[in-house]
N, C-alpha and C positions, 0 to 999 in steps of 0.2 A: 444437810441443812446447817445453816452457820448460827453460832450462836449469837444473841443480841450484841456482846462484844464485837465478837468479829467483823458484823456485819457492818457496826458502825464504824469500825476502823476499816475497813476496806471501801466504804461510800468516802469518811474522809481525806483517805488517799488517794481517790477516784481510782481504788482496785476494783471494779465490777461487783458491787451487793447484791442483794438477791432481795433487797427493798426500799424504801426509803423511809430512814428512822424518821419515827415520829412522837411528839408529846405532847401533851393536853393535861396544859395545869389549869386548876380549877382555885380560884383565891376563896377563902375562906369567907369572905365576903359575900362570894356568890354560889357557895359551899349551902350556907346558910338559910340566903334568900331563894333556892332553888329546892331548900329542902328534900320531901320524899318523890317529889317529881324528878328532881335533879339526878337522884338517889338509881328512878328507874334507868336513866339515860345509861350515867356510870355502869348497872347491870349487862345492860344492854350492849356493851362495847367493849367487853375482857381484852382484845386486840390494844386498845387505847389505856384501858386502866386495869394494866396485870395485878395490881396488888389490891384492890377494890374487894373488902367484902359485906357484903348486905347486910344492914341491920346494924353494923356496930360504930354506927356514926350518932351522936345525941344531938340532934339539930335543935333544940328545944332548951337542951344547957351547952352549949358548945362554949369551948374552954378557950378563949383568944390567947394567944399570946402578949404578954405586955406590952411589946412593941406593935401590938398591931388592936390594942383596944384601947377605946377613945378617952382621952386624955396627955398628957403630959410624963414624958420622961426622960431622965438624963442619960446620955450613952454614957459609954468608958473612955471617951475623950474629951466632956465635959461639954458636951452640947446639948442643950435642951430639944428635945424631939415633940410635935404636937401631933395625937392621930384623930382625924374628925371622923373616921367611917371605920366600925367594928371589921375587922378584917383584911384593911388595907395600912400599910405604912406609913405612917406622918410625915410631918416636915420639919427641918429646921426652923426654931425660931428663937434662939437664943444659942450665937456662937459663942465658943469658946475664947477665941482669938481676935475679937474687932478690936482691940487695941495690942498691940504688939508689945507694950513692956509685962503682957500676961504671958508669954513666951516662955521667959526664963523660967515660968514655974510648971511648964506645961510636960508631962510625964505620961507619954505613950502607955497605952494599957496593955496587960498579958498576952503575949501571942499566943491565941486560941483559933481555933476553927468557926468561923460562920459559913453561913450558906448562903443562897441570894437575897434572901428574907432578913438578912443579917442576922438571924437568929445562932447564940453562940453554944458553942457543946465544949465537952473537955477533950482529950489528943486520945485517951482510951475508949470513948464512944465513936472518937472519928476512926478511929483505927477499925475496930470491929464492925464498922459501916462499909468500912472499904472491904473488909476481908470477906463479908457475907457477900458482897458484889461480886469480886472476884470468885467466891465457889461458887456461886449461880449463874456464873457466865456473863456477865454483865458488867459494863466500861466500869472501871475507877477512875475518878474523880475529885479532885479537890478545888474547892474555890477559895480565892482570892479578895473574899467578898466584895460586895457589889458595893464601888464608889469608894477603891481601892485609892486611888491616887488623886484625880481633878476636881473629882467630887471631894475627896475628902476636904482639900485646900478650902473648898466653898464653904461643907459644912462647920469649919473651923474660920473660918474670916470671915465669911459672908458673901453671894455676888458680887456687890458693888466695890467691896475693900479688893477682892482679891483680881480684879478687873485694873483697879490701879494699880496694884502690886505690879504685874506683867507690863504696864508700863513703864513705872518708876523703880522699879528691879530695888528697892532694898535690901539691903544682906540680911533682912529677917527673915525674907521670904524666902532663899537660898538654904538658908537653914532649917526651915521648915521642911523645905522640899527633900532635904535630906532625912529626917525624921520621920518623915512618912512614907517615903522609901525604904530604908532600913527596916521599918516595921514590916512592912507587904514581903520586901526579900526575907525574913527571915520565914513568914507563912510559907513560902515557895520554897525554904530550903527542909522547911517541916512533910509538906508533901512530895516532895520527893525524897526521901530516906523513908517513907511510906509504898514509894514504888507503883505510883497513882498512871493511870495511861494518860492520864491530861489534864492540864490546868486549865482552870476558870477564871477569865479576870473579868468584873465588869464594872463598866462605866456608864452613866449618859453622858451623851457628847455632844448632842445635837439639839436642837429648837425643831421647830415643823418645816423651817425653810433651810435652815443654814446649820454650821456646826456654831459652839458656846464663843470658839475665838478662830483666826484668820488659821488656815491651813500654813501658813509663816510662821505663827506663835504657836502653834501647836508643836509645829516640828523644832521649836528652840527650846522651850519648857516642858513635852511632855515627850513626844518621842523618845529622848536618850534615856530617861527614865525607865519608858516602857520594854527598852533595851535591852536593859540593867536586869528587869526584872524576868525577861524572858530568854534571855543568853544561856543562864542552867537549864531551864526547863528542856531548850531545842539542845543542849549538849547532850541529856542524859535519852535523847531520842524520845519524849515525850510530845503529846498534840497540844499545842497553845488554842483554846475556847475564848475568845475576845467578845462580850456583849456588847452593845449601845443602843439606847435608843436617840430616837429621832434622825437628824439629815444628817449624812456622815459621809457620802461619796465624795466629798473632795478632801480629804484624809487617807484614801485606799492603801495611797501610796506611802505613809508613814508606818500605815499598818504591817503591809509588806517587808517594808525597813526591817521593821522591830521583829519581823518572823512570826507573823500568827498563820495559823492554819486555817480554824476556823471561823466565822466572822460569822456575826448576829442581828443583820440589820431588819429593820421592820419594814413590809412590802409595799404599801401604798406612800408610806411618806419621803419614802426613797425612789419610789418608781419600779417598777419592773420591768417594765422596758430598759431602764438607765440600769437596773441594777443587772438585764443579761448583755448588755454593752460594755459595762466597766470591772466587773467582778467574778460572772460566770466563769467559772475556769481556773480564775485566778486564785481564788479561796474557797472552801468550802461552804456553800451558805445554809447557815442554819437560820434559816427564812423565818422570823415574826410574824406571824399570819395577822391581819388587822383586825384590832381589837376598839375601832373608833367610828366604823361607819358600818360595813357590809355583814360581819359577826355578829353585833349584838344590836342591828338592825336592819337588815336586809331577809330576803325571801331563803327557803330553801334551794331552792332555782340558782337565787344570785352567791351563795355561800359555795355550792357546785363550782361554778362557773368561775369564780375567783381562784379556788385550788387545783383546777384544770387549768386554767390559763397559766397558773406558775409553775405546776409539771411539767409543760410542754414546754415555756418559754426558761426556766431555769434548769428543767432536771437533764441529763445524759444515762445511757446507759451505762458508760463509763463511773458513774454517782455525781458526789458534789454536792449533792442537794440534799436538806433536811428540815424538817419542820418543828417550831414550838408555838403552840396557842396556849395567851392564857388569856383565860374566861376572869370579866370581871365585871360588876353590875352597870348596866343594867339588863345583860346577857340572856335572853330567857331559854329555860331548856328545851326548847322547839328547836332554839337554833343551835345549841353546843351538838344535839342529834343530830342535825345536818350537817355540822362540823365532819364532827366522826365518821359519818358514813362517807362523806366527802374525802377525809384523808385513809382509810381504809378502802376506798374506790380506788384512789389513784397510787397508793404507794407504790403497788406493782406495776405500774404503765409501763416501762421502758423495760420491764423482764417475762411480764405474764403472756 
């Protein structure tokens, strides 16, 4: 039997796994609101939630995270962050950057380690994260944190400034872009002297229909970046983990460029048809299971039916395919159990 490690690295290299890796993240949000109900699901599905242990969740005083309980705060790059919903992420509302003579004072923060969550830790907790990974058998990992580059430019100027900016190219913004680059290289050159099997970069990129700018502007301002940033990772033979949400299939081809392995696009807003026509094969998909219509309001039946349909139409026995769901309110745990048994039905299709 292969270890979690192996496994996932041999689905990601389409070497024949013996399953199709799977994850079910639960936000805190709907941690919360699901309670002791939630609590039995979790029991219920050690396959899904290896490290789940009963009872030692306080749903009653749960402890948010700053960046994730409601109110206001300032990141480490001097944006003002708002969160409306205990447990989920805020938003920008207060850049740092909407007027550019703020620039010259503007002073990158410590290269630390986040996670997707953005949540930040010190280089000695991220160390001994990975090193417990690795003796347990299980992928090393480092992210890139989420809203590494595109994002960041947004959360630091704003949509609409930095919309102009890609048109009117000012040398501010070149500078910028260099700033924020430098910072993300040197996270990537910290995870790898860590000796991580794969890097995490993630971004949004996309809307519900289209990506944020033209597949032209993408490939002028963020591709050689993306390059930049992924050129060590692929020398030292490591797996490049690329996220996005929203529409992103007419980018595939940048993605490629830049050398990601794996790619993380969401199933319904991309299509699953389009995405076993344009991607199957081509990248590894760590498939977003939909989190907007059929999960946290659809039947048992139809929650089945949707992770069948993407077995058969995405997965190979060869591999390629892997799944992440995250549960987020208004999710009820009727249906995360039919999640689960759904993705523990099918991960074996193509070997059982």
């Amino acid at each position: 039997m292969l270890t979690p490690r192996e496994n996932y690295i041999r689905n990601a290299t389409f070497n024949r796994p013996e399953y199709i890796p799977c994850i079910v993240y639960i936000s805190p949000a709907s941690l919360v609101e699901g309670g002791g109900e939630l609590e039995k699901v979790m029991s219920r599905h050690p396959v899904m939630f290896p490290d789940f242990e009963p009872g030692k969740i306080d749903f009653e005083h749960y402890e948010f995270l700053p960046e994730e309980t409601i109110g206001d705060i300032v990141d480490p790059w001097g944006c003002k962050w708002r969160c409306s919903v205990n447990g989920i992420i805020g938003t920008v509302i207060e850049h740092a950057l909407t007027d550019w003579s703020a620039l010259k004072d503007l002073t990158p923060p410590p290269v630390l380690p986040q996670n997707a969550q953005r949540i930040t830790s010190d280089w000695d907790a991220e160390r001994e994260r990975i090193e417990r990974a690795r003796r347990e058998g299980n992928l090393t990992s480092g992210s890139i944190y989420h809203g590494f580059f595109f994002m960041r430019l947004q959360d630091l100027r704003g949509f609409g400034n930095l919309m102009c900016d890609l048109v009117e190219e000012p040398p501010e913004l070149w500078r910028l872009i260099g700033i924020v680059k430098d910072h993300a290289a040197a996270l990537v050159g910290h995870y790898l002297q860590l000796d991580v099997d794969e890097v995490f970069f993630g971004e949004d990129l996309g809307t519900q229909t289209s990506s944020f700018i033209s597949p032209a502007m993408f490939a002028k301002f963020v591709t050689p970046v993306y390059k930049e940033l992924i050129a060590p990772v692929k020398k030292a033979g490591k797996l490049v983990y690329l996220h996005s949400d929203g529409y992103i299939l007419d980018l595939m081809d940048d993605f490629a460029a830049a050398g990601v392995d794996i790619i993380n696009p969401q199933d319904l807003v991309n299509g699953i048809d389009a995405l076993a026509a344009e991607v199957k094969g081509r990248f590894c998909i760590s498939l977003d299971v939909d989190r907007q219509t059929v999960v946290p309001f659809g039947t048992r039946g139809e929650i089945h039916d949707l992770i069948e349909q993407e077995v058969r139409k995405l997965g190979d026995p060869a591999g390629g395919l892997q799944f992440v769901a995250g549960i987020y309110p208004p999710t009820p745990p009727e249906n995360v159990d039919a999640l689960c048994e759904a993705l523990e039905k099918f991960r074996t299709f193509w070997w059982a």
